[in-house]
KEKE-3310 file (N, C-alpha, C; in steps of 0.2 Angstrom, whole numbers, plus 5000, padded with zeros to 4 digits):
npx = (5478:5479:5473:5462:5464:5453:5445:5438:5427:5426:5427:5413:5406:5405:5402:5387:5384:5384:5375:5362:5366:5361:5349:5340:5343:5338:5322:5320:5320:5309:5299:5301:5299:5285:5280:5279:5273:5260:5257:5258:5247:5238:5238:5237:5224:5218:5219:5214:5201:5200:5195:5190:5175:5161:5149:5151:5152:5142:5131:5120:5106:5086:5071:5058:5042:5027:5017:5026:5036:5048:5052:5047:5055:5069:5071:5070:5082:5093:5102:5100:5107:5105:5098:5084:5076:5085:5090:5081:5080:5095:5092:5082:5088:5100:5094:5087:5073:5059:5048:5041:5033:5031:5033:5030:5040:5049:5070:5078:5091:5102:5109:5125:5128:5136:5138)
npy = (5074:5082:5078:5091:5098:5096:5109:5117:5129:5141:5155:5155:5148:5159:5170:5166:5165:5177:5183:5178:5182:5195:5194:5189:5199:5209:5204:5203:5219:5223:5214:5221:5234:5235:5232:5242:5250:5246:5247:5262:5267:5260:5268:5279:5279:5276:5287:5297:5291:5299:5310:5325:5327:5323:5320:5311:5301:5298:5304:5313:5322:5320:5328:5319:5326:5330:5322:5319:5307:5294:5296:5308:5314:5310:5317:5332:5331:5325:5328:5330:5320:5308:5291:5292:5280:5273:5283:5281:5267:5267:5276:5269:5254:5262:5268:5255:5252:5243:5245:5256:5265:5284:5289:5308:5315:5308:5303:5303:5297:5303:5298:5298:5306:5306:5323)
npz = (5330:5346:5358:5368:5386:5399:5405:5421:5419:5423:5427:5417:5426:5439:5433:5431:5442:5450:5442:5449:5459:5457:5449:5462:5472:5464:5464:5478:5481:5474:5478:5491:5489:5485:5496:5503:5497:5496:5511:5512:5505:5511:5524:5519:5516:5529:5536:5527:5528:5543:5555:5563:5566:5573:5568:5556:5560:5569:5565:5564:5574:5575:5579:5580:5575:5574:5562:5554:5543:5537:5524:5522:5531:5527:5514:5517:5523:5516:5502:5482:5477:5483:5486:5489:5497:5499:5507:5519:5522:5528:5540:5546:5549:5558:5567:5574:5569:5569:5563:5550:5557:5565:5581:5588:5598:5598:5596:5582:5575:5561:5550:5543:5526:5510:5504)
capx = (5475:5478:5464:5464:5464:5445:5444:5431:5423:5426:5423:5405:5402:5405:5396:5381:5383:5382:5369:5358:5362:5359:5342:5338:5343:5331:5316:5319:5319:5303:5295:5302:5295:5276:5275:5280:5267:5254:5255:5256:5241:5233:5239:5233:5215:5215:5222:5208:5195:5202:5192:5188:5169:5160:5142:5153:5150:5137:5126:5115:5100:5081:5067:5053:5036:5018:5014:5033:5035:5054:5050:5048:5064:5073:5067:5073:5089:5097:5102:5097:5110:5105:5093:5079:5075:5093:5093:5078:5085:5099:5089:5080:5095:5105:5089:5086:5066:5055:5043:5040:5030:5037:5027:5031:5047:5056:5075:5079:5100:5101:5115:5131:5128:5139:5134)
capy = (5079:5079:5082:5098:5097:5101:5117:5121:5137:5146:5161:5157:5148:5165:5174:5163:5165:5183:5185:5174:5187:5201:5194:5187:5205:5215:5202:5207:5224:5225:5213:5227:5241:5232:5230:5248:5256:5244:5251:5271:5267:5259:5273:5284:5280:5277:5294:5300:5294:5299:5315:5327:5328:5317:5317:5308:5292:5295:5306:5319:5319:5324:5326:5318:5330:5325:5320:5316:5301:5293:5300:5317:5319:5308:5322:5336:5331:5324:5330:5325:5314:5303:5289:5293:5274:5272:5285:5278:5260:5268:5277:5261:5253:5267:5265:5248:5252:5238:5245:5264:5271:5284:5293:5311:5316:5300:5308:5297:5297:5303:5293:5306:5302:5313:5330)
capz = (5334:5353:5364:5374:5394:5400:5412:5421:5416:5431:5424:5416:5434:5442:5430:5430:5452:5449:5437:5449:5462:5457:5450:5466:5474:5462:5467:5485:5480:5470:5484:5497:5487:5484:5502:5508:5492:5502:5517:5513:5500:5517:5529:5517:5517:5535:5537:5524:5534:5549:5556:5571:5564:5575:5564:5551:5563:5572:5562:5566:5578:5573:5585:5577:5575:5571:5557:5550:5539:5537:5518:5523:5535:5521:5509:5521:5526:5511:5495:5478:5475:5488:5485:5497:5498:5504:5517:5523:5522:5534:5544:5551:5550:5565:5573:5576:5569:5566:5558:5546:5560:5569:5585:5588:5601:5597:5593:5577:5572:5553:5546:5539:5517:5507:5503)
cpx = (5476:5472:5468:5461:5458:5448:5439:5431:5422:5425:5416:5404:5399:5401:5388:5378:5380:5376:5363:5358:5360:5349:5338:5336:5337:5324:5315:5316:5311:5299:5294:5296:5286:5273:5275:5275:5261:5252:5256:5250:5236:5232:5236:5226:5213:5218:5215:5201:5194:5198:5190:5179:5165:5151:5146:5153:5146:5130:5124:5108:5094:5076:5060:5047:5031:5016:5024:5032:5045:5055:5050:5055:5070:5075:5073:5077:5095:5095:5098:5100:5110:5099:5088:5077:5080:5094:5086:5079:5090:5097:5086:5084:5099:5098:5085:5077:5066:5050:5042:5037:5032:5031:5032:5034:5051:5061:5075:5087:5098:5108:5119:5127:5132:5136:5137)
cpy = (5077:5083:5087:5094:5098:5104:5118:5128:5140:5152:5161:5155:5154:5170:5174:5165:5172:5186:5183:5178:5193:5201:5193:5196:5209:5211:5206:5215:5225:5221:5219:5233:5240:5232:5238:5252:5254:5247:5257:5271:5266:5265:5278:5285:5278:5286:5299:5298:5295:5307:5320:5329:5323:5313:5315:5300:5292:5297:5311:5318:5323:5323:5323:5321:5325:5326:5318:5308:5300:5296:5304:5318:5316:5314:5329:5338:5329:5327:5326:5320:5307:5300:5289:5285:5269:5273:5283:5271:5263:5271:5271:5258:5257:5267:5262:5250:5246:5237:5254:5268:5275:5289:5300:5311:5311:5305:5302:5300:5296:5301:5296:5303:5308:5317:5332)
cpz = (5341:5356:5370:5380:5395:5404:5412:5421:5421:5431:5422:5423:5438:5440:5429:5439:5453:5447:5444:5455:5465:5455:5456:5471:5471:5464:5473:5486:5477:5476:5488:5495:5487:5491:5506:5502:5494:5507:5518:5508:5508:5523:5525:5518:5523:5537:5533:5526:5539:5549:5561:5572:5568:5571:5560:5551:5566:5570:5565:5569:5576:5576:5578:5581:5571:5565:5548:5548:5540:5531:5517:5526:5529:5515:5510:5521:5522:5506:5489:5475:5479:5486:5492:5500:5500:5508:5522:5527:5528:5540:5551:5554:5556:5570:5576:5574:5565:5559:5555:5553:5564:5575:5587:5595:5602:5593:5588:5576:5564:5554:5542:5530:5515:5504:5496)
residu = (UNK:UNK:UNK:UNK:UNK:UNK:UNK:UNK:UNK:UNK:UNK:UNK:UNK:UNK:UNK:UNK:UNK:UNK:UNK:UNK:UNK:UNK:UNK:UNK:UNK:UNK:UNK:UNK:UNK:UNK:UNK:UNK:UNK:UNK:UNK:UNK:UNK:UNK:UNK:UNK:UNK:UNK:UNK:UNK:UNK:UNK:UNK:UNK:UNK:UNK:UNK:UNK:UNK:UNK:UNK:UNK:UNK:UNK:UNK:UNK:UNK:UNK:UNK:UNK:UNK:UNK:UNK:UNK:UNK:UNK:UNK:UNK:UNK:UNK:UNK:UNK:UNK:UNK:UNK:UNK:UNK:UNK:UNK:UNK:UNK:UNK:UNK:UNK:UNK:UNK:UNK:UNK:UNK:UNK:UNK:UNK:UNK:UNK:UNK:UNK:UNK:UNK:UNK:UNK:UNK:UNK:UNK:UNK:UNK:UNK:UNK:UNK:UNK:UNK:UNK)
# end
C-alpha cells in the first residue's frame, strides 16, 4: 500500500468560512430587527400617551364648599371603578395637603383617573 498525499480540505475550509458567515450575518440581523421592534413598541407608547388634553396632566380643578370632605369630592368626581381611597390618596398627594381637612374656597387639582 502506498500512502496517499494529504490535501488540505480547502473546500470544507471554505465551506465551514461560509457557513460561519452567513451565521454571524443572520445574528446581526435578528440583533438589528430586536433593536428597531424596541424602539417603535417605545415610540408607540410614547406616541399613545402623547395628547392635546391638558387635564390628563394636570387634572381638573374644584373649588372647595362648606362642608366638603376629600370623600365626598372623591365620591362626586370619580367613577365606580375607582378606589375612592386612591383618589383621595392622589388628591393630597397633587396638593401637597398635610392633613384631611379642607376650609371652604381653597381650589383643590383633582388628579385625571381613567373613566
Amino acid at each position: 500500500m502506498t500512502a496517499q498525499p494529504t490535501v488540505p480540505h480547502t473546500r470544507s475550509r471554505v465551506a465551514r468560512r461560509h457557513r460561519r458567515r452567513r451565521r454571524l450575518a443572520g445574528i446581526a440581523r435578528l440583533v438589528v430587527f430586536v433593536l428597531v421592534l424596541t424602539l417603535a413598541v417605545w415610540a408607540g407608547v410614547r406616541v399613545a400617551h402623547a395628547g392635546d388634553d391638558a387635564s390628563l396632566y394636570t387634572g381638573t380643578t374644584y373649588q372647595v364648599r362648606d362642608g366638603d370632605t376629600l370623600w365626598s369630592i372623591a365620591a362626586q368626581h370619580y367613577d365606580d371603578t375607582v378606589d375612592i381611597r386612591q383618589a383621595i390618596y392622589d388628591i393630597r398627594q397633587a396638593n401637597e395637603l398635610a392633613d384631611p381637612y379642607l376650609h371652604p374656597g381653597v381650589t383643590l387639582v383633582l388628579p385625571y383617573e381613567g373613566e
